[in-house]
C-alpha positions as CSV (number, residue, x, y, z in Angstrom):
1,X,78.6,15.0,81.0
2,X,79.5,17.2,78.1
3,X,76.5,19.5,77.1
4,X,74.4,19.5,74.2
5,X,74.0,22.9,73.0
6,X,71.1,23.1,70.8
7,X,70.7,26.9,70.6
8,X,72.2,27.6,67.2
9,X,74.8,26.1,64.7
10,X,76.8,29.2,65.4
11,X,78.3,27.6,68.5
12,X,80.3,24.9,66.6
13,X,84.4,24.7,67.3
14,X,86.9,23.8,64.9
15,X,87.8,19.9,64.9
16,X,91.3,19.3,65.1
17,X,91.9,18.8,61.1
18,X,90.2,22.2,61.0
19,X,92.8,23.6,63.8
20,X,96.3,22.2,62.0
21,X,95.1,23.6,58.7
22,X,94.7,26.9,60.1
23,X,98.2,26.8,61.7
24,X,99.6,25.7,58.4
25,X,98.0,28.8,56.1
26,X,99.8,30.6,53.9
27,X,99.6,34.0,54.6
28,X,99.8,37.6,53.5
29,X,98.1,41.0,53.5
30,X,94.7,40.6,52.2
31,X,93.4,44.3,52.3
32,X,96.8,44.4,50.0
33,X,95.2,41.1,48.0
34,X,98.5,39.2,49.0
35,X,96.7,36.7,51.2
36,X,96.8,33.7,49.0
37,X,94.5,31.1,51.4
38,X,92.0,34.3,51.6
39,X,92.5,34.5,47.7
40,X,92.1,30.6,46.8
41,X,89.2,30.5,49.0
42,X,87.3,33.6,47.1
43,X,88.1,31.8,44.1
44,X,87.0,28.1,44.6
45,X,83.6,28.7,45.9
46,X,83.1,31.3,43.7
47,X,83.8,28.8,41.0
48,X,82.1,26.2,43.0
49,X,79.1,28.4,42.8
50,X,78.9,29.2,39.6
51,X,80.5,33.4,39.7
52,X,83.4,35.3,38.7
53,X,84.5,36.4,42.0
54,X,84.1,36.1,45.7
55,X,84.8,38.2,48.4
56,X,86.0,36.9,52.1
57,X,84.5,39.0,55.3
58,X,84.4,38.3,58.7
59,X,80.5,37.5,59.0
60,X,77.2,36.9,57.4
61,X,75.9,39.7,58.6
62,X,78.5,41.9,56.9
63,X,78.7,39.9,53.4
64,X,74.2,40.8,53.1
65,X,74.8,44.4,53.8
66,X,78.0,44.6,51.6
67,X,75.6,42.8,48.6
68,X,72.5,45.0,49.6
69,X,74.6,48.3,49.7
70,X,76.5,47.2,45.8
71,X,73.1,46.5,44.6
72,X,71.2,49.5,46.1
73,X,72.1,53.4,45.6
74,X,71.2,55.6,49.1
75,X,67.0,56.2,48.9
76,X,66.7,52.7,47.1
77,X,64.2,49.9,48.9
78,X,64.6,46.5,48.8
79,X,61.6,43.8,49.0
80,X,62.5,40.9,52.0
81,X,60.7,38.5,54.7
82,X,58.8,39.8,57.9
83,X,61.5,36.7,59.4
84,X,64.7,36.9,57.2
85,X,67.5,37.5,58.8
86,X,68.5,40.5,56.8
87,X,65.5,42.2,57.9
88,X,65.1,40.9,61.3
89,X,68.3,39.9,62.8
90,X,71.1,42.0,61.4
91,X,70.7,45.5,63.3
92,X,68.7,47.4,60.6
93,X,72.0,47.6,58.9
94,X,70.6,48.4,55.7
95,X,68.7,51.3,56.4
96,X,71.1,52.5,59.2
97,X,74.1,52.5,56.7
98,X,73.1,52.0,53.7
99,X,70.0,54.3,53.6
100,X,68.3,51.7,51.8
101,X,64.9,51.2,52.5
102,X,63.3,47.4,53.1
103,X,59.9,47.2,52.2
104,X,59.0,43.6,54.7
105,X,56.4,41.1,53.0
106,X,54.9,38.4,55.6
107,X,56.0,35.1,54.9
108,X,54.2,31.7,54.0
109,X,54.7,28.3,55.5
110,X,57.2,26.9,53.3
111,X,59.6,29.8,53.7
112,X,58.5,31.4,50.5
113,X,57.2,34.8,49.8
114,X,54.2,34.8,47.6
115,X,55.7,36.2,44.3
116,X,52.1,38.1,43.8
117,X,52.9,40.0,46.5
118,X,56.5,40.3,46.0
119,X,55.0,42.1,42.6
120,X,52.3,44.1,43.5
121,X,55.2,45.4,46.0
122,X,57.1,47.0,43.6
123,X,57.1,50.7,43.5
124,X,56.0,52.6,40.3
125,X,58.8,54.6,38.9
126,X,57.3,57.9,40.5
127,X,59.5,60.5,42.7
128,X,57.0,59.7,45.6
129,X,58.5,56.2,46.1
130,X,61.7,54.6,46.8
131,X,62.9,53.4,43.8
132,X,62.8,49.4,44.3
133,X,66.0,47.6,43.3
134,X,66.4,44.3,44.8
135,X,64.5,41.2,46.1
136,X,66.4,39.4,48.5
137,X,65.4,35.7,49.5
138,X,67.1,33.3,52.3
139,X,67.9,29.3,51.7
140,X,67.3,27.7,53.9
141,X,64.4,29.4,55.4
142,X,64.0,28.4,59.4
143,X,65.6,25.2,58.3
144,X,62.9,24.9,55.1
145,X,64.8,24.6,51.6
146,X,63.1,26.4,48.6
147,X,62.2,24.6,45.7
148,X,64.6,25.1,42.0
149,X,60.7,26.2,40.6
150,X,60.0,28.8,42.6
151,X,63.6,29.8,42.8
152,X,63.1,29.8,38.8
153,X,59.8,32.2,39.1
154,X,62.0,34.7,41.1
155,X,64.6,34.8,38.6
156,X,62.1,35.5,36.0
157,X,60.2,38.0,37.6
158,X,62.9,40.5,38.4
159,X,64.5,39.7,35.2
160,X,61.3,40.8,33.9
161,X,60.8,43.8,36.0
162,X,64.4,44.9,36.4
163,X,65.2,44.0,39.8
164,X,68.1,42.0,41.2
165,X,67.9,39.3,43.0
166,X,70.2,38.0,46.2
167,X,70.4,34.9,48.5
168,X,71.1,35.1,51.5
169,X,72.6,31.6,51.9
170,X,73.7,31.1,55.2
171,X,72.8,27.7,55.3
172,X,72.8,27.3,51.2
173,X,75.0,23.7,51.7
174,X,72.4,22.2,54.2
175,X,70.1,23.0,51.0
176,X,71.9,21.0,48.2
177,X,72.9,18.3,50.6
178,X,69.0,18.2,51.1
179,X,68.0,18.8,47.8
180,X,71.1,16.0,46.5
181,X,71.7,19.5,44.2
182,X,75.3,20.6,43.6
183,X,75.0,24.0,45.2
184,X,75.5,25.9,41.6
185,X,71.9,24.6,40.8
186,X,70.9,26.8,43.5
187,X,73.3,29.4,43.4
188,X,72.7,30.2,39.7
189,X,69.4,31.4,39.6
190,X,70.9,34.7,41.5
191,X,72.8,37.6,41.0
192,X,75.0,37.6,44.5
193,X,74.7,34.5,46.9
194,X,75.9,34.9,50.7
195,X,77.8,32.0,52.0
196,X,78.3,31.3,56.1
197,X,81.2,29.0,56.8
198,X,80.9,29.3,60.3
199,X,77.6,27.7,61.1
200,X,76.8,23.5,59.8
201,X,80.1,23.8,58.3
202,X,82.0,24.5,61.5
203,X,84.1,27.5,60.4
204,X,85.1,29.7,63.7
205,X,84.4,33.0,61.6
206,X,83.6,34.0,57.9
207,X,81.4,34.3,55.3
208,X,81.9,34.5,51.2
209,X,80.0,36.5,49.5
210,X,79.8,35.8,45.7
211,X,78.8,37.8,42.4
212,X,80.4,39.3,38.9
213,X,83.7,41.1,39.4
214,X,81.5,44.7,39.0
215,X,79.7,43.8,42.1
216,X,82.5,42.2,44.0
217,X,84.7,45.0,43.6
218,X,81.8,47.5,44.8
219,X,81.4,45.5,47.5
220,X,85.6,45.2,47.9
221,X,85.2,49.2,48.8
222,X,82.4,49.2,50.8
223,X,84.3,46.3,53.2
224,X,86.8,48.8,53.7
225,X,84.2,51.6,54.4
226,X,82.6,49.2,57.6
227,X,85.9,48.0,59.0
228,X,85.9,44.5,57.5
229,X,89.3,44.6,56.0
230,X,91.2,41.9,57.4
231,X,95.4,41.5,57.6
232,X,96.4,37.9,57.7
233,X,93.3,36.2,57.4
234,X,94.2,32.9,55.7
235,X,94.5,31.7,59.1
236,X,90.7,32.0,59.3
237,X,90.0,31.2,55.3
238,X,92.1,27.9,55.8
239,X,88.9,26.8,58.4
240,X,86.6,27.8,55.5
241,X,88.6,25.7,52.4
242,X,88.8,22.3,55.3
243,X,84.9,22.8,55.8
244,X,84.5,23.2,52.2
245,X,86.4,20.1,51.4
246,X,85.5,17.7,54.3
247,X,82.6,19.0,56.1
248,X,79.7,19.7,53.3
249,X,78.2,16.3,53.2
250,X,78.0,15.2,56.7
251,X,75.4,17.9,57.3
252,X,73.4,14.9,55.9
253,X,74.1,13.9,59.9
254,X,73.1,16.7,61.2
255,X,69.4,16.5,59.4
256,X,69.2,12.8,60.3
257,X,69.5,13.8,63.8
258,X,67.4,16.8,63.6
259,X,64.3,14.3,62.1
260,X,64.8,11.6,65.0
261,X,64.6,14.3,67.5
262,X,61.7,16.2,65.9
263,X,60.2,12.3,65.5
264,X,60.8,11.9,69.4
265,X,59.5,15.0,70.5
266,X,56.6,14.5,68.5
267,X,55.6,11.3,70.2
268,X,55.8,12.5,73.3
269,X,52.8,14.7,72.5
270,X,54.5,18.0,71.2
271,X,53.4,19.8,67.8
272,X,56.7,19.7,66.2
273,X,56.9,21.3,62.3
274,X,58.4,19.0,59.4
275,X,61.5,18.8,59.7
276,X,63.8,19.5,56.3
277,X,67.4,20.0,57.3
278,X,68.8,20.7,61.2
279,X,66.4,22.9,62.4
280,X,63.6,21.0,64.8
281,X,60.7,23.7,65.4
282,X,58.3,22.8,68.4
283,X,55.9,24.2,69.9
284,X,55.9,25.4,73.5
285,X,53.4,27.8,74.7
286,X,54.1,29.5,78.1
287,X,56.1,26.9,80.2
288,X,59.5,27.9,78.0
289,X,61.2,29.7,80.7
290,X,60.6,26.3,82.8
291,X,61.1,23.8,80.2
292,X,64.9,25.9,79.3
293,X,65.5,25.9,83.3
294,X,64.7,22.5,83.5
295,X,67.0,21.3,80.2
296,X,69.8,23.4,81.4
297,X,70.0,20.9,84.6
298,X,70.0,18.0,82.4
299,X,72.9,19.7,80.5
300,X,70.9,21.0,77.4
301,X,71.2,24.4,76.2
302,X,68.1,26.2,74.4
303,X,67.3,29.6,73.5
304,X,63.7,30.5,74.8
305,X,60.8,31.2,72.2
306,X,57.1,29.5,72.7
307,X,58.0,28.7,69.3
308,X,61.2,26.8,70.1
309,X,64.1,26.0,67.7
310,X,66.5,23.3,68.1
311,X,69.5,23.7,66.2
312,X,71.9,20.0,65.4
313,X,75.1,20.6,64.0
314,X,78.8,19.2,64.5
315,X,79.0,19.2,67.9
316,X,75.6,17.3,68.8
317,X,76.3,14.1,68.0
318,X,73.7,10.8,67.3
319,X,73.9,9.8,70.6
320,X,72.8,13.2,71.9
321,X,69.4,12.9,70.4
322,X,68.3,10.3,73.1
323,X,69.6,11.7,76.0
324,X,67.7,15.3,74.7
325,X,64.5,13.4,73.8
326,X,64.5,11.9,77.5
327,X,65.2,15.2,79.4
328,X,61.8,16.7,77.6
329,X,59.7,13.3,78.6
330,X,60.9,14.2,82.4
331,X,59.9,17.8,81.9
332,X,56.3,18.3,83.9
């Protein structure tokens, strides 16, 4: 029985389409810019997402500290979610190399940060303080999309106070397939946007971030300065342009299959959240480390949290939902 791995959408594998367009890339040297699949897939989402230019790194991680370090001089704060990923789940990059401090603001409910407090945040321009340059939101949020009108308030709220403001879109397609938005709707109300090709879309590696040529090149430099120059990496960009082609609007599957599984767990008694796009959050309580013991003997992976997420994606197909629904009625 082939397991269901609901820990992340991380831990998708190339299909086979996927794995013949990666042998067939065109390649060159793309710390040289000769790589023309790395440069064709810079220059069609970028296009696709409404910027000038693109820039192709090896992970999402890397392409939110390359746009927080262009945006942000050393001794610079940016303002960011208690829960985003740049904050919480990318090493303290920012600070660590980028000496740029984050000044955290709890999130709400619907994956926003009150724009009140994202205000009365901002540092007076007084030698005491960091200077603050940048407000940096994520889309989705734990699987919640943000609406165009708050996005819109953002926008005009560090326009009006002279901040930037950056996406960090990891999951920005399961958004507009959500949202039925062509992802430029999104995208545009930003000044960089952070692209991850290997999560719904099934990429093995990469992520695109996008901007104006200023910021791209900055950013060009700094990828050099971590060690995320690449040689021949078409043969990884190929996987991003056959997502970007063929794999945007199933994720539509994957949030069907995340609702009929939060829909199941929920009548069998758990408090399961709304459900949005592919993330399925339920809650637990203390019996995790049992309930994860006892899924991983029905051949279901989960990562352990009282606050549990379940994760659908490519390799989870519809008939997986049953089979995961029934292992949690057997759990007792």
């Amino acid at each position: 029985m082939n397991p269901i791995d609901l820990r992340s959408d991380t831990v998708t594998e190339p299909t086979p389409g996927m794995r013949d367009a990666m042998s067939r890339a065109e390649l060159g040297d793309d710390v040289y810019g000769e790589d023309p699949t790395v440069n064709r897939l810079e220059a069609s989402l970028a296009e696709r997402l409404g910027f000038a230019a693109g820039l192709f790194v090896p992970s999402g991680t890397m392409s939110n500290l390359l746009a927080l370090m262009a945006h942000c001089e050393r001794g610079d704060e940016y303002i960011v979610g208690q829960q985003a990923h740049t904050y919480k789940y990318e090493g303290g990059g920012a600070a660590v190399l980028g000496s740029i401090q984050p000044q955290p603001l709890e999130g709400e409910a619907d994956g926003s940060l009150d724009l009140r407090k994202v205000e009365a945040a901002i540092k007076a321009d007084d030698f005491h303080f960091a200077r603050t340059r940048l407000l940096a939101l994520e889309n989705t949020m734990q699987g919640k999309v943000l609406p165009l009108e708050y996005l819109a308030a953002a926008r005009e709220l560090t326009r009006r106070r002279g901040l930037a403001l950056h996406l960090d879109g990891a999951r920005l397609f399961n958004a507009a397939v959500r949202s039925g938005l062509e992802p430029s709707v999104i995208a545009g109300h930003f000044d960089s946007v952070s692209v991850c090709l290997s999560k719904g879309l099934g990429a093995p590696v990469g992520s695109v971030l996008c901007g104006d040529p200023e910021l791209i090149d900055k950013a060009r430099r700094l990828r050099k300065m971590v060690g995320g120059g690449m040689r021949q990496a078409g043969v990884l960009a190929a996987a991003g342009l056959y997502a970007l082609d063929r794999q945007v609007e199933r994720l539509a599957e994957d949030h069907a299959n995340a609702e009929r599984l939060g829909e199941g767990l929920r009548g069998l008694g758990y408090e399961v959240e709304p459900v949005q796009t592919n993330m399925v959050y339920v809650e637990v309580g203390p019996r995790i480390a049992a309930l994860k013991a006892h899924l991983r003997e029905q051949g279901i992976l989960i990562t352990a949290a009282p606050r549990l997420r379940l994760v659908t994606h490519l390799d989870v197909g519809a008939d997986a939902i049953p089979r995961v629904i029934e292992a949690f009625a057997t759990f007792h």
